[in-house]
N, C-alpha and C positions, 0 to 999 in steps of 0.2 A: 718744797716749792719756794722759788726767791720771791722774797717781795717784790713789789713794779718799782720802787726806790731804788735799792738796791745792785738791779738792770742798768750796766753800762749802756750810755746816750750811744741813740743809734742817728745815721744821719739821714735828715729826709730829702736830701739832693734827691731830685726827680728822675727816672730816668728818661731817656728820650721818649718823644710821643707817640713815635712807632708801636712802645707795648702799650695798649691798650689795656687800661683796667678797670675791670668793672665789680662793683660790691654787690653781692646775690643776696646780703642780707644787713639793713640798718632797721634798728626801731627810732621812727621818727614822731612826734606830735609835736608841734607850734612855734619849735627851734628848729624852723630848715635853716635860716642864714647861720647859725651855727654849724649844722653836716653842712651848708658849702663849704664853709670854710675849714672845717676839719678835712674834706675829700681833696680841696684843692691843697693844703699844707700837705699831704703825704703822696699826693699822683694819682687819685682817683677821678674817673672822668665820670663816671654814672652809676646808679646805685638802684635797687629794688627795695623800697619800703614796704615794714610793716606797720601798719599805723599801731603805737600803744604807747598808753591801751588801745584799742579800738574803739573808734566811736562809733556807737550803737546806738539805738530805737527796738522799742518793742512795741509789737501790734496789739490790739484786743485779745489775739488769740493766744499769745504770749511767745510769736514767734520771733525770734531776735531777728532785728535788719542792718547791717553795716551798712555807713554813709562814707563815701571818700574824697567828700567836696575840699580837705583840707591839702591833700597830696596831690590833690587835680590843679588846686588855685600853685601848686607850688612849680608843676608842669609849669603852669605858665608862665612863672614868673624866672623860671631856668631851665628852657626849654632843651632837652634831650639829657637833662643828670638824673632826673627820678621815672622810674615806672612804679607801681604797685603790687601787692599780693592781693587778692579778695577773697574774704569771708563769707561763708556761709551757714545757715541753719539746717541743718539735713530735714527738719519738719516745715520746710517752709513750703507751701504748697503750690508755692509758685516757681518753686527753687530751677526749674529747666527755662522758666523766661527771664530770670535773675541773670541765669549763668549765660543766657543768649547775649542780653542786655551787656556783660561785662566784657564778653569775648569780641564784640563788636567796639571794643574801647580801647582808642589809642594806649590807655597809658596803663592799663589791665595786663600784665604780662604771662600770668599763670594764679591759681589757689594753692590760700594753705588751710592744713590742716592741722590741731594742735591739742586734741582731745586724747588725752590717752585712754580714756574709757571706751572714746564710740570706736577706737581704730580696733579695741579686743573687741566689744563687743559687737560690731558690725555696723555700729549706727554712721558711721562714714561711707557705706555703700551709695546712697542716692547721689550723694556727693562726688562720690568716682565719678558712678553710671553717666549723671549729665556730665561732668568736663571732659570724659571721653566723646562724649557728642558732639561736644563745641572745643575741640578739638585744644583746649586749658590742659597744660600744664599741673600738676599738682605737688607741692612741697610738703612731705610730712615730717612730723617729729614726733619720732616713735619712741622715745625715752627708751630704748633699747630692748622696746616689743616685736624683737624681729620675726616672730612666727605672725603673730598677729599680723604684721604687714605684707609677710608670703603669701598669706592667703588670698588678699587683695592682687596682689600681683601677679600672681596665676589667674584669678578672674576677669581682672580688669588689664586686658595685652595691648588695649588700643590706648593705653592712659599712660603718658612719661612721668615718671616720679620721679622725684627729687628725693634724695634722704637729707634732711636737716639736720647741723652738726657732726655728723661723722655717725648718727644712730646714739652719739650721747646723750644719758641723762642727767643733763645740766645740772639739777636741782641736788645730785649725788655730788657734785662739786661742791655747790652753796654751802650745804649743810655740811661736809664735814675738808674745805678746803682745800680737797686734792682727792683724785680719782683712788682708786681700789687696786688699779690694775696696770703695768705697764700699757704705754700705746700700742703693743704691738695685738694686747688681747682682744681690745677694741675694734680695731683693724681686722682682725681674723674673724667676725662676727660681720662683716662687709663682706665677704667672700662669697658666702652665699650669696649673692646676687651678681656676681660675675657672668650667669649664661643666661641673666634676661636684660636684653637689649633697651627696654623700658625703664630700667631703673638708673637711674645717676645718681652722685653723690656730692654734697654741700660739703665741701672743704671747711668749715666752721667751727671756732671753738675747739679746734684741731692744738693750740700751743696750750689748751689747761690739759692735754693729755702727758704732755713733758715729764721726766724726770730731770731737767736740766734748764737750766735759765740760757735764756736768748743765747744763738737763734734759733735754739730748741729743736739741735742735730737727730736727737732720737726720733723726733715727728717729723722732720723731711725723709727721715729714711723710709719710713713708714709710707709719708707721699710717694716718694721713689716708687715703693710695693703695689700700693693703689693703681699707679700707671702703667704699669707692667701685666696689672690683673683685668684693670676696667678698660683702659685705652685714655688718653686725652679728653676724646669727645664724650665725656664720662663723667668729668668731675670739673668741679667749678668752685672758682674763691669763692669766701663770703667774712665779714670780718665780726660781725654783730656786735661793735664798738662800743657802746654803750652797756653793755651787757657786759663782755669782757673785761670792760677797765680794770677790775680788781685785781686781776693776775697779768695782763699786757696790752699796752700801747695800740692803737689804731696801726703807729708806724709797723711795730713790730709783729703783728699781725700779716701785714703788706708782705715786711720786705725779710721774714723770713723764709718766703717762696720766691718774691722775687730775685732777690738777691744769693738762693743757694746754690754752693757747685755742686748739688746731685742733679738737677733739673738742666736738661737741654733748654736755648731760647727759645725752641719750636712749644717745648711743654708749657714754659711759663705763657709762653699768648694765650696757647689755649685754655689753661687752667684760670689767668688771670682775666679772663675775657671772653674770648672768643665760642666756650664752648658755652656761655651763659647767654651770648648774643643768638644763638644757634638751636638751642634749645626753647629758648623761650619767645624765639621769632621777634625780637626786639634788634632789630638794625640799629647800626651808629650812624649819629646825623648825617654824616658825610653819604651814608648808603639809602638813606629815603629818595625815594621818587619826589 
């Protein structure tokens, strides 16, 4: 793995406004005028926060509550760059007027989930059951418990799922600096899910899969495979900058989908944009009533 030193300067000339890019995944708290101006130095026009950590409350009963008055005050103050993911307690007893409450909210785009216990052991079910209701979106991150997450998926057919990260587990990077396995192995573990129409995939944390430094030719080929197997309206950028920095640039993140000659123009809108706009019922300013 090259160090982000190391990595020749890539440039962040913009491309025209025509592509529309949009980030499926930042962690933000208390530093938005910082992501503005990270999104606007690289060509990102809007982004989906996850607040973290997340700020929470817990009741008497000791059921956790997320607040999102932080990423709501930020709507306002830059209106159409952030939407939201929302959290939930799968024991909260109110959990199906929570998820009413949130679906009904401008800047609520879809949920995530991020337990790798309750996704084996079932405890994300009430979770599915209501955003299947309320017709939410759900992003998981499966640390690469792919059975575990079929099962949901065959259950729950009226639920669009997102896979977060590519199905990697992140934390298999942390710890020992570089994946186990070429991109391709990774990849081939998304397969399964090519003949259910429900599941899409989080393009994220897709360049620590490399064996090659910038612009991480092995993982566009792999993108190339993905679109060939899932379709376009399938997969979606996401850059989770903050999280990434240790191994690549926000830029390089961007622009080595944007920017490759395996990907037709047609692919990049959609991947960089359009199919996050479409999935997650989040129109661009330009398209609100």
């Amino acid at each position: 793995m090259s160090n982000p030193a190391d990595v020749p300067a890539v440039s962040t000339e913009r491309k025209p406004p025509t592509l529309e890019v949009v980030d499926a995944q930042i962690h933000v708290r208390g530093e938005v005028e910082q992501a503005v101006a990270a999104m606007d130095a690289v060509g990102v026009e809007s982004a989906v926060v996850d607040i973290a950590p997340p700020e929470t409350y817990v009741l008497p009963s000791g059921v956790t509550r997320y607040d999102y008055g932080f990423v709501e005050n930020a709507m306002a103050r830059y209106p159409g760059r952030f939407a939201y993911m929302a959290r939930f307690d799968p024991a909260d007893p109110e959990l199906d007027e929570l998820m009413e409450r949130v679906a009904a909210s401008p800047g609520a785009v879809c949920v995530r989930t991020s337990d790798g216990a309750a996704l084996e052991s079932g405890g994300d079910a009430p979770i599915l059951a209501a955003a299947g209701r309320h017709g939410l979106p759900v992003m998981v991150y499966l640390a690469g418990r792919h059975e575990a997450l079929m099962r949901y998926v065959r259950e729950f057919d009226d639920v669009q799922f997102v896979i977060d990260h590519c199905g990697l587990d992140v934390h298999e990077f942390f710890s020992s600096g570089s994946f186990a396995h070429p991109a391709g192995f990774y990849v081939d573990a998304l397969m399964r899910y090519t003949s259910f129409p429900n599941v899409a995939v989080k393009w994220s944390h897709a360049p620590r899969m490399s064996r090659q430094s910038y612009p991480f030719k092995d993982v566009a080929e792999q993108l190339a495979r993905m679109i060939d197997a899932f379709g376009v309206e399938r997969l979606l950028w996401g850059s989770d900058y903050t999280v990434v920095r240790d191994h690549h640039t926000y830029a390089q993140s961007l622009f080595c989908v944007r920017d490759s000659d395996l990907l037709s123009e047609s692919d990049k809108e959609w991947i960089l944009g359009k199919t996050l706009r479409q999935l997650l019922h989040w129109p661009a300013r330009h398209q609100r009533a």
